[in-house]
N, C-alpha and C positions, 0 to 999 in steps of 0.2 A: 409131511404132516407130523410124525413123532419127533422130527427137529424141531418143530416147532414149539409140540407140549414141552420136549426136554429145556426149549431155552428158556420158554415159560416159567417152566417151574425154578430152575435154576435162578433167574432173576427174581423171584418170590423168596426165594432164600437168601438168596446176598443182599436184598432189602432188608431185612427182619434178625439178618445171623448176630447183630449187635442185643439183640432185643432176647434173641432163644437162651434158656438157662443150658450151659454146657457144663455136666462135671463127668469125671471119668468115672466109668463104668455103668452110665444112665445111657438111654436112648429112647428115642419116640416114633414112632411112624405115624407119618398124615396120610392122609385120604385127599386127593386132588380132584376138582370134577370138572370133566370138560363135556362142552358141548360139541358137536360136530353139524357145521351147515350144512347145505346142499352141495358146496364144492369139495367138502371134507378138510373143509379152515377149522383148526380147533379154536373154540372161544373160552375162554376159563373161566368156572363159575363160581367155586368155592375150594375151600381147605378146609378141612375138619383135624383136630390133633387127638381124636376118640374115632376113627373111622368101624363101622362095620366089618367083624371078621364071621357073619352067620354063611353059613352055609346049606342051610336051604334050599337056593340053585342049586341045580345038581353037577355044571357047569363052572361053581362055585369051589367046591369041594378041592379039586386038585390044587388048583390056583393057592387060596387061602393056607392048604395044608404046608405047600412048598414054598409061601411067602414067610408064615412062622416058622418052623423047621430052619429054615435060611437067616434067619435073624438069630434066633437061640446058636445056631453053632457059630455066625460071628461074633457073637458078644463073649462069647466061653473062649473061643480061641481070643479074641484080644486080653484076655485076662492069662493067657498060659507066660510062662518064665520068659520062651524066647519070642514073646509077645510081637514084635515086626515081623519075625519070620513065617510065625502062623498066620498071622492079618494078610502079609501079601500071597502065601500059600492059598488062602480059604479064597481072597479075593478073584485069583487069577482061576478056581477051582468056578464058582458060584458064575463071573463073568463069563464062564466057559463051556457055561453044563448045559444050556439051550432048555432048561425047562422051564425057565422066566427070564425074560433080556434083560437086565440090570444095568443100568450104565451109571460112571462114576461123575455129577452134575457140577462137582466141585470139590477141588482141595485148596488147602490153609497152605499157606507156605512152608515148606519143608516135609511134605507129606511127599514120602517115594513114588512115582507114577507106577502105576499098574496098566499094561496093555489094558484098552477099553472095545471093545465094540463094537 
């Protein structure tokens, strides 16, 4: 089933990665939504590039706190001097730490692999 969302999403982006504005030092996170039927096929419903970060769930909380938190130190480490060396350090740290599964859905060519997952 998560192979599935992942190739999902993954093919939603290589549709559209001509279309995303890229400059360094920007980034965005989307909100993807799936349905799940009665066999646990996921169907995809939407993308939002403003998703919800409330926290009112209380279920919520952990999640959102460790998905911001996780984004603010990648983006400070790809801005440090030895800039590759902290991106695949944080990456291989973030892919490794089991407090949210992060998988990597796509690289640009020339982009060093990182153990995924």
């Amino acid at each position: 089933m998560l192979d599935k969302i992942f190739e999902t999403m993954r093919l939603l982006f290589l549709s559209v990665k001509d279309k995303l504005d890229s400059r360094y030092g920007c980034f965005e996170i989307f909100g993807l939504d799936f349905l799940l039927t009665e066999n646990l096929d996921p169907k995809f419903m939407d993308i939002t590039s403003c998703p919800s970060f409330s926290t009112e769930m209380v279920d919520a909380k952990p999640v959102v706190r460790t998905l911001l938190r996780d984004v603010v130190v990648m983006a400070q480490d790809l801005h440090e001097k030895n800039r590759e060396k902290a991106r695949e350090s944080r990456m291989d740290q973030v892919l490794g730490c089991g407090q949210l599964n992060y998988k990597i859905l796509h690289r640009e060519p020339g982009d060093k692999d990182v153990e995924q997952q």
